[in-house]
C-alpha positions in Angstrom: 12.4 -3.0 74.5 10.9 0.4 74.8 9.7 2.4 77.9 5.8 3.3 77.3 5.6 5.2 80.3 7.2 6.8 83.0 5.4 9.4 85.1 5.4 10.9 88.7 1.8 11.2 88.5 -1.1 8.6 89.1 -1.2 6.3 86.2 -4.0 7.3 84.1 -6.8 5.0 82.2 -3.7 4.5 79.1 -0.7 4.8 78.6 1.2 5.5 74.7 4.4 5.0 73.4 6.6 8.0 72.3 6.7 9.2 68.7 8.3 6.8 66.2 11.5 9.5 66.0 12.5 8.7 69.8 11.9 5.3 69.7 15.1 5.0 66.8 17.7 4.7 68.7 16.3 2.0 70.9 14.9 -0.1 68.4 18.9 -0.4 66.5 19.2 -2.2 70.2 16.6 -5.2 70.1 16.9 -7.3 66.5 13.5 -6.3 64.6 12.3 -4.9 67.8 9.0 -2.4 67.2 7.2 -0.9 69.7 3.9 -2.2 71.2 1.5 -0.3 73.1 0.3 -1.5 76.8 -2.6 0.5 78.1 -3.4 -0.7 81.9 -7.2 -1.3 82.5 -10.5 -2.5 81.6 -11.9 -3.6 78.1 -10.4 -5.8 75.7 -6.4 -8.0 76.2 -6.2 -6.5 72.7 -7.4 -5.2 69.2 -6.7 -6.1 65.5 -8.0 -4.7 62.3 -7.4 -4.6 58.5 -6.0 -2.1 56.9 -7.2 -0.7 52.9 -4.1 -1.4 52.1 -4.4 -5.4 53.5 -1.8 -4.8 56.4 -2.8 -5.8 59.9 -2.9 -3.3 63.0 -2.8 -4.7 66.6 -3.2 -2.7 69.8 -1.7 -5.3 72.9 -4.1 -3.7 75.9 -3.0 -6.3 78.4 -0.3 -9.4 78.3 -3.1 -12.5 78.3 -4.6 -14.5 75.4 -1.9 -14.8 73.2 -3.2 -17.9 71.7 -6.8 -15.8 70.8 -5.0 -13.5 69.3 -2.9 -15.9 67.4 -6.0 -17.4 66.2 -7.7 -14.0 64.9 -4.3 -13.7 62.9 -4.9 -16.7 61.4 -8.5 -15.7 60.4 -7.2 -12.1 58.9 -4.8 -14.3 56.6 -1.4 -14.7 58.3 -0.1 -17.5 59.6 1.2 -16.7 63.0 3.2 -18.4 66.3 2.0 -15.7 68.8 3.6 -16.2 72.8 4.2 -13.3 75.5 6.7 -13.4 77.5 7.2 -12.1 81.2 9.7 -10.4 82.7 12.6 -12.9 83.8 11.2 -15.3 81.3 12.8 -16.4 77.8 11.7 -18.9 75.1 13.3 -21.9 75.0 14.7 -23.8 73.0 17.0 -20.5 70.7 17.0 -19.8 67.9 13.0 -21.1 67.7 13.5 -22.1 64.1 16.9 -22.9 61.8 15.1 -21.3 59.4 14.7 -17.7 60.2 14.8 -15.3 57.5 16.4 -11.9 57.6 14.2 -8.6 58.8 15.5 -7.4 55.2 14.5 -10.4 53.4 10.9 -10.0 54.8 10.2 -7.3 56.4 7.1 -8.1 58.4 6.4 -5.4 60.1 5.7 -2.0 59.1 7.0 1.1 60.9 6.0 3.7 61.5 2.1 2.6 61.1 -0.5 5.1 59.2 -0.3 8.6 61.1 -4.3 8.1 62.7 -3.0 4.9 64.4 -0.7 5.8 67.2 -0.9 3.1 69.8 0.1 0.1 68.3 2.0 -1.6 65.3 1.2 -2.9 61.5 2.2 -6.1 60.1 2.3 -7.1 56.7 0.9 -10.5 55.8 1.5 -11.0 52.4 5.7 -10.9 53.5 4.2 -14.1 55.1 4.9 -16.6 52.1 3.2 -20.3 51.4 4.3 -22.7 54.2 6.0 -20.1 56.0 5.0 -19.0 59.5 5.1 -15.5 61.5 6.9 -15.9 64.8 5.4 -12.5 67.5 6.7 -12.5 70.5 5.5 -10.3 73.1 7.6 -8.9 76.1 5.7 -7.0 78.6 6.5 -5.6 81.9 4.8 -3.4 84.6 6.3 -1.6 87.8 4.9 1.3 89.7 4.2 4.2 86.8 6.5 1.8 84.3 4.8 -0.2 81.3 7.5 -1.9 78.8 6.5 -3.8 76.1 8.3 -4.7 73.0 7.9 -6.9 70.1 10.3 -9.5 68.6 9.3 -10.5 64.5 10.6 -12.6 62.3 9.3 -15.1 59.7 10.4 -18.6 59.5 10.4 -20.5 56.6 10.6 -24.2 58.7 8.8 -25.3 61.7 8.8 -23.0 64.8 9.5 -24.7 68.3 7.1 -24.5 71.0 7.8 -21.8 73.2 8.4 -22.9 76.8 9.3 -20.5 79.3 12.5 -20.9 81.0 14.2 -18.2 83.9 16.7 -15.4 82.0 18.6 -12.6 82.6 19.2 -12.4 79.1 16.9 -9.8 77.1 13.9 -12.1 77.0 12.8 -11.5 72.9 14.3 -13.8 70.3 17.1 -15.5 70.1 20.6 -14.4 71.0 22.2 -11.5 69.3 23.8 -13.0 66.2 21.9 -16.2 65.3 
């Protein structure tokens, strides 16, 4: 997970995560952990585009509509399992999948994203094979001048579980640290 924000001031219309460089030591923490932007406030629960180079960029504005977004993933070309996931919450049942491959084997995502993109992350779908499936899973949290959100990636070459929320104390992307 990654702090966004943290200010003694009013929140204003958007908040953005640090630079790539201080995020490093915090993403070694969370599996294949990147960070996600949340901006608080009006306009769309998120954003995707294409990239010239055929990778994917997605701003997350607000933690609702995961199955939308999932389904504009599927129309840019990537077959994705997209669920958020509150604070306190987990997905059950862990691990998801027995058939998780490695963040080296296929590295889906792509840090840092092109320099004119700040607020956000890239995917790659072409690490996304035949009759494999992306698995996203959002965490996002909000306290008084606090936004955390965080991003748990992995591809699975086997079917994915539903994702049904269940109570935790546990950190609440992906499955437990060594499966």
């Amino acid at each position: 997970m990654t702090e966004i924000h943290q200010d003694a001031q009013p929140a204003g219309p958007r908040r953005r995560l640090p630079r790539p460089a201080l995020l490093a030591p915090l993403l070694a923490v969370a599996a294949v952990a990147v960070a996600a932007p949340l901006a608080l406030g009006g306009g769309a629960a998120y954003a995707v585009s294409k990239n010239d180079d055929g990778t994917i960029f997605i701003t997350i504005n607000e933690a609702k509509d995961p199955k939308r977004l999932q389904a504009d993933l599927r129309d840019m070309g990537l077959n994705a399992v997209v669920d958020y996931i509150p604070r306190g919450k987990k997905c059950s049942p862990q691990p998801r999948s027995q058939s998780f491959l490695s963040k080296e084997e296929v590295p889906l995502t792509v840090w840092p994203g092109p320099e004119t993109q700040e607020s956000g992350f890239t995917i790659d779908p072409r690490a996304v094979g035949d009759g494999q499936v992306a698995v996203l899973e959002f965490s996002v949290s909000e306290q008084p001048h606090l936004a955390v959100a965080g991003i748990w990636a992995r591809v699975s070459d086997g079917p994915v579980a539903d994702c049904v929320l269940v109570d935790s104390t546990e950190a609440p992307l992906g499955p437990p640290e060594g499966d």
